[in-house]
Structure formats: structure tokens, C-alpha cells
C-alpha positions in Angstrom: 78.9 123.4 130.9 74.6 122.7 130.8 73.2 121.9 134.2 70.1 119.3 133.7 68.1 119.0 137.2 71.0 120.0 139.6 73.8 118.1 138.0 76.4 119.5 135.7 76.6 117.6 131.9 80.6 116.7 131.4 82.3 118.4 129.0 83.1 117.5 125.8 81.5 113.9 125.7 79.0 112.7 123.3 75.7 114.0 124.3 74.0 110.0 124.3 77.0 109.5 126.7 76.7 112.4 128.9 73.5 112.2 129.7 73.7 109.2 131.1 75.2 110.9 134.1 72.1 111.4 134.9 70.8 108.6 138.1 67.8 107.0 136.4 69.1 107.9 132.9 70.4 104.5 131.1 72.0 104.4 127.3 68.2 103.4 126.1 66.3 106.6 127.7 69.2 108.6 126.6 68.7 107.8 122.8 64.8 108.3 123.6 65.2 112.0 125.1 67.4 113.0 122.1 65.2 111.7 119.6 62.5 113.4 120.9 64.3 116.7 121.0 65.6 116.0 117.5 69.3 116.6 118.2 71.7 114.0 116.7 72.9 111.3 118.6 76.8 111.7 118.5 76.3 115.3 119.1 79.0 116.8 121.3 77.9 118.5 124.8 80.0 121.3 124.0 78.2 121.9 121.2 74.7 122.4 122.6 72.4 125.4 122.8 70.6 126.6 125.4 67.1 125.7 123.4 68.3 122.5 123.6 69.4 122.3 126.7 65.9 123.7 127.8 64.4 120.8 125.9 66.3 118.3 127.2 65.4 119.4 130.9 61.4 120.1 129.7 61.3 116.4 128.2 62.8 114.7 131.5 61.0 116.3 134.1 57.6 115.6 132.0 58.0 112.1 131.2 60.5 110.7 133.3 61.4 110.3 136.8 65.0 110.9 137.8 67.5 112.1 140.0 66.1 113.0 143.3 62.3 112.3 142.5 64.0 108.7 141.8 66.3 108.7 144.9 63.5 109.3 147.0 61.0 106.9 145.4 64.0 104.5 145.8 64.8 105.0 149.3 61.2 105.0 150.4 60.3 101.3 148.6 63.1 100.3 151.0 62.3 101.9 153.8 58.5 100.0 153.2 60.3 96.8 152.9 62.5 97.2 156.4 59.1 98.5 158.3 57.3 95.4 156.7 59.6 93.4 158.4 59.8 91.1 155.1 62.3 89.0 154.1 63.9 91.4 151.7 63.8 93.8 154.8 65.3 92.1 157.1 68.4 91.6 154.3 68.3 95.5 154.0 68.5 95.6 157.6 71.3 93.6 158.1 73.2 94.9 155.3 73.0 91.2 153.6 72.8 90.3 149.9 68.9 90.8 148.9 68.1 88.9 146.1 69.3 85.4 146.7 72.8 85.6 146.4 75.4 83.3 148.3 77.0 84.2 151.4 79.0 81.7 152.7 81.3 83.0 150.3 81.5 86.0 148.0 79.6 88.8 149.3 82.0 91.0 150.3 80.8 94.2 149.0 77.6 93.9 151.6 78.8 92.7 154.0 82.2 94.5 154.5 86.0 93.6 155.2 86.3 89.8 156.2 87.3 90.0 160.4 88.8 87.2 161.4 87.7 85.4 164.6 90.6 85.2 167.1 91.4 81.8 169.5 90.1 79.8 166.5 92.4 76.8 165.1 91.9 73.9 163.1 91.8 70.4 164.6 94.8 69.0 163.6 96.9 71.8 165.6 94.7 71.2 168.9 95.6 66.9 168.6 
């Protein structure tokens, strides 16, 4: 199994599709890193050398930021926006939907399990 910047390739997958295990490595950058190293595209990750597995790491770290150079450069930006005290910010802050999405409905995934609020009824019970 080739380890590429701390994080193990999986097994027997095809090497455009493995590498995209990768945070910060997409299908697109994946085709562009093997074409530069000149190993075929539907190459298995079984199959790979370590020459060109040394490659493969040499060409990302030089021309491409990734895993945790990317997780940091990530986290900071939003760090910067929460200090700002923007509006993006705030939404970070608050654990909200950031880039204009609806919340009166939907939004579950930020903001969490729906609580219900107790004592509430409708009107036509309290009549």
C-alpha cells in the first residue's frame, strides 16, 4: 500500500480514482498529476512502483497544495472571517448555512436535529 503525504492510497483501485483520496485532490488534478508523471490513467494502485510513487508525492508537494497545508490554509480563512466579525463570520459562528441558503426550512445538516419547543399549540386547540 503507497503512502502519499501521510495518507495511505487504497488498494487495488484505479490510480485516477485513488488518488482522489487525497483532501484537495479532485478527479481533474488527479488526471493532471498522472500525466505529468507519465503513468497511465487506468493504472491500478497495486501496480505502482516506488519511482512512481516518489513522483507522484515530488509533483504534489511542488505544485500543489493539499492535505494539511490545505486544512490549515482552510481553517485559518475562517478563522479571519469569524475575527472580522463579517457577515460570513457570524454564520460560521453560529453554525448557520454561509452562502445564502434557506433556513426556515431545510438546513438541517448545520444546524443540527430539529428540537421541538414544548407548551406550544396551535390556535384552533387553545379556542
Amino acid at each position: 500500500m503507497a503512502r502519499i503525504l501521510g495518507v495511505d492510497i487504497p488498494r487495488n483501485k484505479v490510480m485516477r480514482v485513488a488518488l482522489t483520496s487525497l483532501y484537495g485532490v479532485g478527479p481533474q488534478v488527479a488526471v493532471e498529476v498522472l500525466e505529468k508523471a507519465n503513468i497511465e490513467l487506468n493504472r491500478n494502485s497495486n501496480e505502482l512502483t516506488e519511482e512512481e510513487v516518489q513522483t507522484i508525492r515530488k509533483i504534489l508537494e511542488e505544485e500543489y497544495t493539499v492535505e494539511g497545508d490545505l486544512r490549515r490554509e482552510v481553517g485559518l480563512n475562517i478563522k479571519r472571517l469569524k475575527d472580522l466579525g463579517c457577515y460570513r463570520g457570524i454564520r460560521h459562528r453560529r453554525g448557520l448555512p454561509v452562502r445564502g441558503q434557506r433556513t426556515s426550512t431545510n438546513a438541517r445538516t448545520r444546524k443540527g436535529k430539529a428540537v421541538a419547543i414544548a407548551g406550544k399549540k396551535s390556535v384552533k386547540s387553545m379556542k
